[in-house]
VEXDOSE-41132 format. One record per residue (C-alpha): x, y, z; residue number from 1. Coordinates in Angstrom, 1 decimal. Layout:
<margu><c1>X</c1><c2>Y</c2><c3>Z</c3><num>NUM</num></margu>
...
END
This chain:
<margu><c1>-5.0</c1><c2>-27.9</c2><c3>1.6</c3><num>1</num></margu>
<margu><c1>-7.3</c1><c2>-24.7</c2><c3>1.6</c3><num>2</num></margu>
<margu><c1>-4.8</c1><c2>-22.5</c2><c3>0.3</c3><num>3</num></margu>
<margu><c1>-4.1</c1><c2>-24.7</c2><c3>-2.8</c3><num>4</num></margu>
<margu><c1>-7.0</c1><c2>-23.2</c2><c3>-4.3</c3><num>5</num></margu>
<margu><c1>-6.6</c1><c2>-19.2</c2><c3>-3.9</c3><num>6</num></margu>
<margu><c1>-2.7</c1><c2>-20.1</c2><c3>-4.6</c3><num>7</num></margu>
<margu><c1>-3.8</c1><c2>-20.8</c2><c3>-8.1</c3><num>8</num></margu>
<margu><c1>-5.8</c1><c2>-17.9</c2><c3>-8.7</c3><num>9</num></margu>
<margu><c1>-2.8</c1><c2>-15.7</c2><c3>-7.8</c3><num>10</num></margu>
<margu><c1>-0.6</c1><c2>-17.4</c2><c3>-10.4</c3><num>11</num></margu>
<margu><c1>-2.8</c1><c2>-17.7</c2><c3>-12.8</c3><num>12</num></margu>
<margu><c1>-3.7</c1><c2>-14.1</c2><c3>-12.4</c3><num>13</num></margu>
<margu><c1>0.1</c1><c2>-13.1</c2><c3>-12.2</c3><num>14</num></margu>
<margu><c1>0.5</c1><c2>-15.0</c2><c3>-15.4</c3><num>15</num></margu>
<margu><c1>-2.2</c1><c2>-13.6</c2><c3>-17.5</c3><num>16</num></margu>
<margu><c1>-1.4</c1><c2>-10.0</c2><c3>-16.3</c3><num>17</num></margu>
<margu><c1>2.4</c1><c2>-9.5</c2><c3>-16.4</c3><num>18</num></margu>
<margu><c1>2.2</c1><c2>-6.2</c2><c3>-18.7</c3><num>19</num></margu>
<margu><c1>-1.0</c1><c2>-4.9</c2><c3>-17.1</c3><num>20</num></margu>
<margu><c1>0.4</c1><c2>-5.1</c2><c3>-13.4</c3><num>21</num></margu>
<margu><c1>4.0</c1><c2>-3.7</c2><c3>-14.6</c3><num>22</num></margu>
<margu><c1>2.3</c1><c2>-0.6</c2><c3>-16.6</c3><num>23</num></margu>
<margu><c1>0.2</c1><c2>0.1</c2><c3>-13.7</c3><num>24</num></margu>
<margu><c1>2.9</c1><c2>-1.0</c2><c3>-10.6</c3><num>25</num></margu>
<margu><c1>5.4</c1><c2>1.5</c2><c3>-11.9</c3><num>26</num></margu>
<margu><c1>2.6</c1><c2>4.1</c2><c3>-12.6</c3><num>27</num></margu>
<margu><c1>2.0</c1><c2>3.5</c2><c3>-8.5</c3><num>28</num></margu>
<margu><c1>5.6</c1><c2>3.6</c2><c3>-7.9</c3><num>29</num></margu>
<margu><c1>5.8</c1><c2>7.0</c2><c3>-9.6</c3><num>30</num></margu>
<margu><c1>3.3</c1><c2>8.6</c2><c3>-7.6</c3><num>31</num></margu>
<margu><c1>4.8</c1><c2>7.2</c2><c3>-4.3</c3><num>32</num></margu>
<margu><c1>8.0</c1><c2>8.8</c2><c3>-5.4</c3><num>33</num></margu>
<margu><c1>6.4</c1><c2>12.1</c2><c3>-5.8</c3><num>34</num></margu>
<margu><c1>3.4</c1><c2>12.5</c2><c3>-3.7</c3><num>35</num></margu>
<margu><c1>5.9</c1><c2>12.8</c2><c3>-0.7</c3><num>36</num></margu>
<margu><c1>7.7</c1><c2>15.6</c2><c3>-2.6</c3><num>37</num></margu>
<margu><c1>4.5</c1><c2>17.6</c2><c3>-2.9</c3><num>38</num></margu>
<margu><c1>3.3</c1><c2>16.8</c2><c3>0.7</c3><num>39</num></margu>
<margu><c1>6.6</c1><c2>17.7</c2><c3>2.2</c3><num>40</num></margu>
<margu><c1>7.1</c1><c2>20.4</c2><c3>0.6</c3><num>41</num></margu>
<margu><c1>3.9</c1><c2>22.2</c2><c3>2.8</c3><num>42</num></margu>
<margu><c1>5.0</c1><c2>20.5</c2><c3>5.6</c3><num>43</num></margu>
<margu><c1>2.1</c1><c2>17.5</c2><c3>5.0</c3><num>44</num></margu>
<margu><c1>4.4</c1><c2>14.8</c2><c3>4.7</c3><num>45</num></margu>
<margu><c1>4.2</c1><c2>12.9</c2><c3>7.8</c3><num>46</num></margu>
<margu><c1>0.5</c1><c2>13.6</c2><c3>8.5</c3><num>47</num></margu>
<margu><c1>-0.7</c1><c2>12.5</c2><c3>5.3</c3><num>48</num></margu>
<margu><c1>0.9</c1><c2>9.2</c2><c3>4.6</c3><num>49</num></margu>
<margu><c1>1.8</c1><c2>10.6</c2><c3>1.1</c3><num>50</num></margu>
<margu><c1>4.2</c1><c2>7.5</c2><c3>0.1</c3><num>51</num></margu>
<margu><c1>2.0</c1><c2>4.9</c2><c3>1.6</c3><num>52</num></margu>
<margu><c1>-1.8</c1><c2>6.1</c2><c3>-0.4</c3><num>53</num></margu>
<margu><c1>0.0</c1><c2>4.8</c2><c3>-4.2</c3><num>54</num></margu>
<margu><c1>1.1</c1><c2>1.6</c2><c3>-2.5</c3><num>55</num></margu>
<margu><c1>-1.8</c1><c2>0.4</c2><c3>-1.2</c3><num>56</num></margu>
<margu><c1>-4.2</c1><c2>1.5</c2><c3>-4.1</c3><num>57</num></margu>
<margu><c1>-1.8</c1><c2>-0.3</c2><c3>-6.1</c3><num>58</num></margu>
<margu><c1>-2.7</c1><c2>-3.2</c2><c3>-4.2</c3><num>59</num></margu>
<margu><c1>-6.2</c1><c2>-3.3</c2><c3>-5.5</c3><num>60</num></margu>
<margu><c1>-5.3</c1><c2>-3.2</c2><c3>-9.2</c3><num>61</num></margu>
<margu><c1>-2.4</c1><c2>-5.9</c2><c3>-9.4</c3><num>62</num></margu>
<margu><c1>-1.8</c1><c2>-9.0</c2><c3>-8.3</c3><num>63</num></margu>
<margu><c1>0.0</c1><c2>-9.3</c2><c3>-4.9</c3><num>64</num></margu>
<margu><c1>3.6</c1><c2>-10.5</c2><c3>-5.6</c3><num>65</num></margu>
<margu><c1>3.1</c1><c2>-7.2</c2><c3>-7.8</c3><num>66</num></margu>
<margu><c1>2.1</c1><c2>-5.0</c2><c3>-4.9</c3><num>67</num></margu>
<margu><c1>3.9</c1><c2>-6.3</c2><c3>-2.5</c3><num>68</num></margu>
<margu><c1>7.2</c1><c2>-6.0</c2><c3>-4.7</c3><num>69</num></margu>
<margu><c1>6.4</c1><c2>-2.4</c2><c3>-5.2</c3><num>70</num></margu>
<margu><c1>5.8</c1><c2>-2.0</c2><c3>-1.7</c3><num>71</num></margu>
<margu><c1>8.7</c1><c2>-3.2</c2><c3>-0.1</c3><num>72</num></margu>
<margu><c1>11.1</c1><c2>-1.5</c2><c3>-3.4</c3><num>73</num></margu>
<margu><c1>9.9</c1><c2>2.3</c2><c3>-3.2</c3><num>74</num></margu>
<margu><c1>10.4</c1><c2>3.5</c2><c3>0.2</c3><num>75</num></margu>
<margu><c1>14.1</c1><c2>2.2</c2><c3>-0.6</c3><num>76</num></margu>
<margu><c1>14.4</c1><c2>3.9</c2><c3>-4.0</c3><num>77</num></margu>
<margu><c1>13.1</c1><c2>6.9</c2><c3>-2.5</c3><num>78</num></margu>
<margu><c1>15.6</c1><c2>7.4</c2><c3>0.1</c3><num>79</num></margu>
<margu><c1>18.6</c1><c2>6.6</c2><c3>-2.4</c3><num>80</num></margu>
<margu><c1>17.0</c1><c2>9.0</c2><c3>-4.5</c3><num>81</num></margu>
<margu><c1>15.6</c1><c2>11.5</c2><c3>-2.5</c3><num>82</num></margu>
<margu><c1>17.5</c1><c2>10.9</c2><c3>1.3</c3><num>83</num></margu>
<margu><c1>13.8</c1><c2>10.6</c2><c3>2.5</c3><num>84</num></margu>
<margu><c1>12.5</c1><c2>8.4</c2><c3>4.2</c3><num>85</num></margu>
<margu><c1>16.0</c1><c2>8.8</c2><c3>6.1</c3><num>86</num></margu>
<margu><c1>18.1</c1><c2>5.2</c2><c3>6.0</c3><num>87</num></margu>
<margu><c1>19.0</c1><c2>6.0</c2><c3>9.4</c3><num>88</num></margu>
<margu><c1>17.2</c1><c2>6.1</c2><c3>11.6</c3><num>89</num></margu>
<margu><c1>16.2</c1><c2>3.2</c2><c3>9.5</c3><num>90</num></margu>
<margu><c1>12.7</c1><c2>4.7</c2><c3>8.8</c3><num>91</num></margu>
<margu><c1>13.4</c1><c2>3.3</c2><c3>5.4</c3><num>92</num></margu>
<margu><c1>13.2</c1><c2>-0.1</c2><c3>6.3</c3><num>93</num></margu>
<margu><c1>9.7</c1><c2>0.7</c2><c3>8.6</c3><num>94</num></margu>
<margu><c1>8.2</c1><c2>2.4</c2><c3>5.2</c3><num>95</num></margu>
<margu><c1>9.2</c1><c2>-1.0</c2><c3>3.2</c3><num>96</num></margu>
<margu><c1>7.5</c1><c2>-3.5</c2><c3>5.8</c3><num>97</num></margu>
<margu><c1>4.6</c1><c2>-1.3</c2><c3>5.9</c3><num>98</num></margu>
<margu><c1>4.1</c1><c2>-0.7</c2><c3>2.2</c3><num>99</num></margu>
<margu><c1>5.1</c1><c2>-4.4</c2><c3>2.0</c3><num>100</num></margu>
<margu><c1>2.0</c1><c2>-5.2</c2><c3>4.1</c3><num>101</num></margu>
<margu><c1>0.0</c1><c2>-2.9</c2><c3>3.2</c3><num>102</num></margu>
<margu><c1>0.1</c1><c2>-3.7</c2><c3>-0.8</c3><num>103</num></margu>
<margu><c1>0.3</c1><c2>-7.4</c2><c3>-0.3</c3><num>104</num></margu>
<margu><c1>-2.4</c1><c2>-7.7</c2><c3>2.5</c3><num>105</num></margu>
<margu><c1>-5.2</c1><c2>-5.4</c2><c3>0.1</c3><num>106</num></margu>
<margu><c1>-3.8</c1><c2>-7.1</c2><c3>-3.0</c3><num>107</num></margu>
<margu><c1>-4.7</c1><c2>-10.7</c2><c3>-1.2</c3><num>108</num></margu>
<margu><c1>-8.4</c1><c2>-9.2</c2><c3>0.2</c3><num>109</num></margu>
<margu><c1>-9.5</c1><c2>-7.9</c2><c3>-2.3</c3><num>110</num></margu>
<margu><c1>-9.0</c1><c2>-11.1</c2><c3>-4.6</c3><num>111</num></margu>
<margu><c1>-10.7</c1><c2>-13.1</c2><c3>-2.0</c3><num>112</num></margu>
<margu><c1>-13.7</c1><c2>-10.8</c2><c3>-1.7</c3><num>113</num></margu>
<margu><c1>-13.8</c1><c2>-9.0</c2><c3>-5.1</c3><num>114</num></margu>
<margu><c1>-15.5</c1><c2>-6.9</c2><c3>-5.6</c3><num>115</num></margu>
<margu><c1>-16.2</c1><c2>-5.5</c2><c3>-2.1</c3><num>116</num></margu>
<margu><c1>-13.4</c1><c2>-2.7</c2><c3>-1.3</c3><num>117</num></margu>
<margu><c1>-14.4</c1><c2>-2.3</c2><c3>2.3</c3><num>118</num></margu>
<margu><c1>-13.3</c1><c2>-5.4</c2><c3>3.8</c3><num>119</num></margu>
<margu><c1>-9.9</c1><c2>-5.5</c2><c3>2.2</c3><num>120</num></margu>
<margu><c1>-8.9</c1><c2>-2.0</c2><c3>2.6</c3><num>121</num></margu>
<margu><c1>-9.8</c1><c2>-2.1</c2><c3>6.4</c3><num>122</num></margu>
<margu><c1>-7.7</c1><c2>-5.1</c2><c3>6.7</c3><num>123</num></margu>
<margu><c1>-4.5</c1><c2>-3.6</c2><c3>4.5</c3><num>124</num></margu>
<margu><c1>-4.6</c1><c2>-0.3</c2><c3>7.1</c3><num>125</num></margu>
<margu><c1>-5.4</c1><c2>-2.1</c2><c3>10.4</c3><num>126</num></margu>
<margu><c1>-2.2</c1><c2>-4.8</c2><c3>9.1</c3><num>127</num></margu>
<margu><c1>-0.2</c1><c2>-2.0</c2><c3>8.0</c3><num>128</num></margu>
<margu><c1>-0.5</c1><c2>0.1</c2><c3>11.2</c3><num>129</num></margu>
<margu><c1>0.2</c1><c2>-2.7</c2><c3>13.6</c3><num>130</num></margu>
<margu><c1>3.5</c1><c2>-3.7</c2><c3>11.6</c3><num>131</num></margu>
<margu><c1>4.2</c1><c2>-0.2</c2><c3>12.1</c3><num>132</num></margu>
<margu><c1>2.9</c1><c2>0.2</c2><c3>15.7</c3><num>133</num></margu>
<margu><c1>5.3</c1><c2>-3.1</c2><c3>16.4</c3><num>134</num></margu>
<margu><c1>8.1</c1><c2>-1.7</c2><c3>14.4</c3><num>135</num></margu>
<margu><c1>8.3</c1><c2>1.4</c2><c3>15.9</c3><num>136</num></margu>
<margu><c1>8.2</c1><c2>0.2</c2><c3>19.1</c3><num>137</num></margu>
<margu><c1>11.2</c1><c2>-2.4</c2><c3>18.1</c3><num>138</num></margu>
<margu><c1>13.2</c1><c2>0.9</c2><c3>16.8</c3><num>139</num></margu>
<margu><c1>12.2</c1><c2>2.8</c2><c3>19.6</c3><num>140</num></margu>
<margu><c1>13.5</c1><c2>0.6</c2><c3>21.7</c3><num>141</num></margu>
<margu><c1>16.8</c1><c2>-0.8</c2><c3>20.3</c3><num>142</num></margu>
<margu><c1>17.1</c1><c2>3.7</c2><c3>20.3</c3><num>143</num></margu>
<margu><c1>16.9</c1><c2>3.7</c2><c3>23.9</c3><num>144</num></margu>
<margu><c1>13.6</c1><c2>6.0</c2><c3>24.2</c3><num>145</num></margu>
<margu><c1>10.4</c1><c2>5.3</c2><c3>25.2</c3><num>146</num></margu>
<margu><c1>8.7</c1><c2>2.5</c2><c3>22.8</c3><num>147</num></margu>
<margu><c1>4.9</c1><c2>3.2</c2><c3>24.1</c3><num>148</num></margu>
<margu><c1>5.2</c1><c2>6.9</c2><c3>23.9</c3><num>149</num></margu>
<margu><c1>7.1</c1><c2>7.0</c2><c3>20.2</c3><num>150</num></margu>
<margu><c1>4.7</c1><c2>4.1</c2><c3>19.3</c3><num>151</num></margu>
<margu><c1>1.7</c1><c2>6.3</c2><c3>20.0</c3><num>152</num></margu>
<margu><c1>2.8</c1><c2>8.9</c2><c3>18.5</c3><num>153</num></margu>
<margu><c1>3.8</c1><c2>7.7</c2><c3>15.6</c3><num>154</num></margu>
<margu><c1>0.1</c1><c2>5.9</c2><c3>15.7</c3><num>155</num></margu>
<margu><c1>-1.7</c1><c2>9.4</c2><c3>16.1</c3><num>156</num></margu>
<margu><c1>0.3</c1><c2>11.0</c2><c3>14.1</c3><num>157</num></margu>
<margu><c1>-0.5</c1><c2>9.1</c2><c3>10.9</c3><num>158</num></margu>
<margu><c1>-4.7</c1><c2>9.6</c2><c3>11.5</c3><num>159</num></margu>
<margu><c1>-4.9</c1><c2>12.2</c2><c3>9.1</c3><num>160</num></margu>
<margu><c1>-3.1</c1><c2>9.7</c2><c3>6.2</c3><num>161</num></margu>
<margu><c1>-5.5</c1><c2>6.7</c2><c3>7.6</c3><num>162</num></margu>
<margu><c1>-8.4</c1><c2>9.2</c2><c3>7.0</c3><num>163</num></margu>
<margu><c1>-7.2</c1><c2>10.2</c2><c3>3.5</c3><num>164</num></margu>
<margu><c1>-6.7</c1><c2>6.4</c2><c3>2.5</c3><num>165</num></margu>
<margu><c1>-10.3</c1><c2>5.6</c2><c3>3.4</c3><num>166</num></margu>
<margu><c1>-11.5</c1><c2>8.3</c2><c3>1.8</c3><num>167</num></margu>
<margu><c1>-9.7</c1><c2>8.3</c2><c3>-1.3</c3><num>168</num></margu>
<margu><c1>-9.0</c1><c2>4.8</c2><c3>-1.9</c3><num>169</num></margu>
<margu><c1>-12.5</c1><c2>3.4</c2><c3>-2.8</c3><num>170</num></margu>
<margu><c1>-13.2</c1><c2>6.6</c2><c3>-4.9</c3><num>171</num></margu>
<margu><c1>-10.1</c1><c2>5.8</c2><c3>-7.1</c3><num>172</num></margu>
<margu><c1>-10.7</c1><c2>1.9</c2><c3>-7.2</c3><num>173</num></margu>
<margu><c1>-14.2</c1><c2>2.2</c2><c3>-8.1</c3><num>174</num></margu>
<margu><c1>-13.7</c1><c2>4.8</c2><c3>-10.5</c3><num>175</num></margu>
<margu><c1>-10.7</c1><c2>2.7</c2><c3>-12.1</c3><num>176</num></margu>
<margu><c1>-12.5</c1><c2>-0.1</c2><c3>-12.4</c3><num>177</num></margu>
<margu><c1>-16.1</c1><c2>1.5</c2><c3>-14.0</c3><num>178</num></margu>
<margu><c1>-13.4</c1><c2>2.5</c2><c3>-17.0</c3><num>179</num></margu>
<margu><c1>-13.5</c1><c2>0.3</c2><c3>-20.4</c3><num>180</num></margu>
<margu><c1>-9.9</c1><c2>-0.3</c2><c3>-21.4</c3><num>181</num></margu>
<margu><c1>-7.5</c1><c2>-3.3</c2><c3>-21.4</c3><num>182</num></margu>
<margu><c1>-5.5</c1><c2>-1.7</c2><c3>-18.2</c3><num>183</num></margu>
<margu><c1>-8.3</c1><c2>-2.0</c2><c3>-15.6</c3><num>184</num></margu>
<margu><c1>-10.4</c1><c2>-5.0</c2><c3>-16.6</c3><num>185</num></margu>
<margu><c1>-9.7</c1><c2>-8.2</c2><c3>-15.6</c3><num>186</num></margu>
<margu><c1>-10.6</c1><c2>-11.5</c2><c3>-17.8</c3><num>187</num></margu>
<margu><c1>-11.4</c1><c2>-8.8</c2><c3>-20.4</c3><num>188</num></margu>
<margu><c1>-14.3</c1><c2>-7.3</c2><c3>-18.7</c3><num>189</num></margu>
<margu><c1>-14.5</c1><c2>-4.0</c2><c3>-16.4</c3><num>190</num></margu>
<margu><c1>-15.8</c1><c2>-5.2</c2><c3>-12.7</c3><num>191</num></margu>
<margu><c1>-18.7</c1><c2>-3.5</c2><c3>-11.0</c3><num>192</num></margu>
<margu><c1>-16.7</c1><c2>-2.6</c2><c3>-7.6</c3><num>193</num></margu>
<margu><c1>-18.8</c1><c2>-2.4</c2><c3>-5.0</c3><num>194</num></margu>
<margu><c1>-18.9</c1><c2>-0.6</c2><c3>-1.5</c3><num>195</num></margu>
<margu><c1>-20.8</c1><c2>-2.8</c2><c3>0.9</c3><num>196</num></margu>
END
């Protein structure tokens, strides 16, 4: 079974890290709480992806059960809290598949190509656009409007946050993981990330 192998690396991981990937999951899930706040508040908000950036770094620093927990759990605490992303239309629930997919998809990479960032975050964004390309177009549709056009939209619309991801992403992983301390080294020793 080829995934018997790179199953036991993520439970072994999981294991061995349970306070490291809470510490730095609910760390993520704070930002995602409040980077929206800040973005919305000058009218950035839906541009700039501002819930989505936390939750897929966070996906490079824990193990994915970890990110995609956080991922799927936020966008819902956040409208409870907050009353964005609105429950209905259920942009909640699009916001939890995405972050869902998004976290779990560059949490899974990234293990399986450490320590290139580049291949696993192009794979989290292209995987977390199409869910919500398909999930827009599913909403759009069950609303009675035009899925291709809201799909589209919703596609071009989130550009600038796709741009801000790519750009911010491996500067913050790299950075993370050049620092000596027990919350961003693995087996006890800091990884050399590296952009190729």
């Amino acid at each position: 079974m080829p995934w018997a192998g790179l199953t036991s690396v993520f439970e072994a991981e999981l294991e061995a890290n349970k306070l490291r990937s809470m510490v730095i999951s609910a760390a993520m899930a704070a930002l995602a709480l409040t980077l929206p706040l800040a973005f919305h508040a000058v009218g950035l908000g839906d541009k700039f992806l501002p819930m989505l950036l936390p939750l897929l770094l966070n996906g490079f620093l824990v193990p994915l059960p970890w990110a995609a927990l956080v991922g799927g759990a936020v966008p819902w605490i956040s409208a409870l809290m907050t009353g964005m992303p609105p429950l209905y239309p259920p942009v909640a629930l699009l916001l939890s598949c995405e972050g869902m997919i998004l976290g779990g998809v560059a949490a899974a990479a990234y293990r399986a190509t450490r320590p290139r960032i580049w291949p696993a975050l192009l794979l989290a964004i292209v995987s977390g656009r199409a869910v919500s390309f398909a999930l827009t177009w599913w909403l759009a549709r069950s609303l009675g409007l035009p899925p291709a056009l809201a799909s589209l939209a919703t596609f071009a619309q989130s550009l600038p946050g796709v741009a801000l991801q790519l750009a911010v992403v491996p500067a913050v992983v790299r950075a993370l993981l050049k620092r000596k301390g027990m919350l961003f080294a693995y087996d006890g020793k800091p990884e050399a990330a590296s952009l190729q």
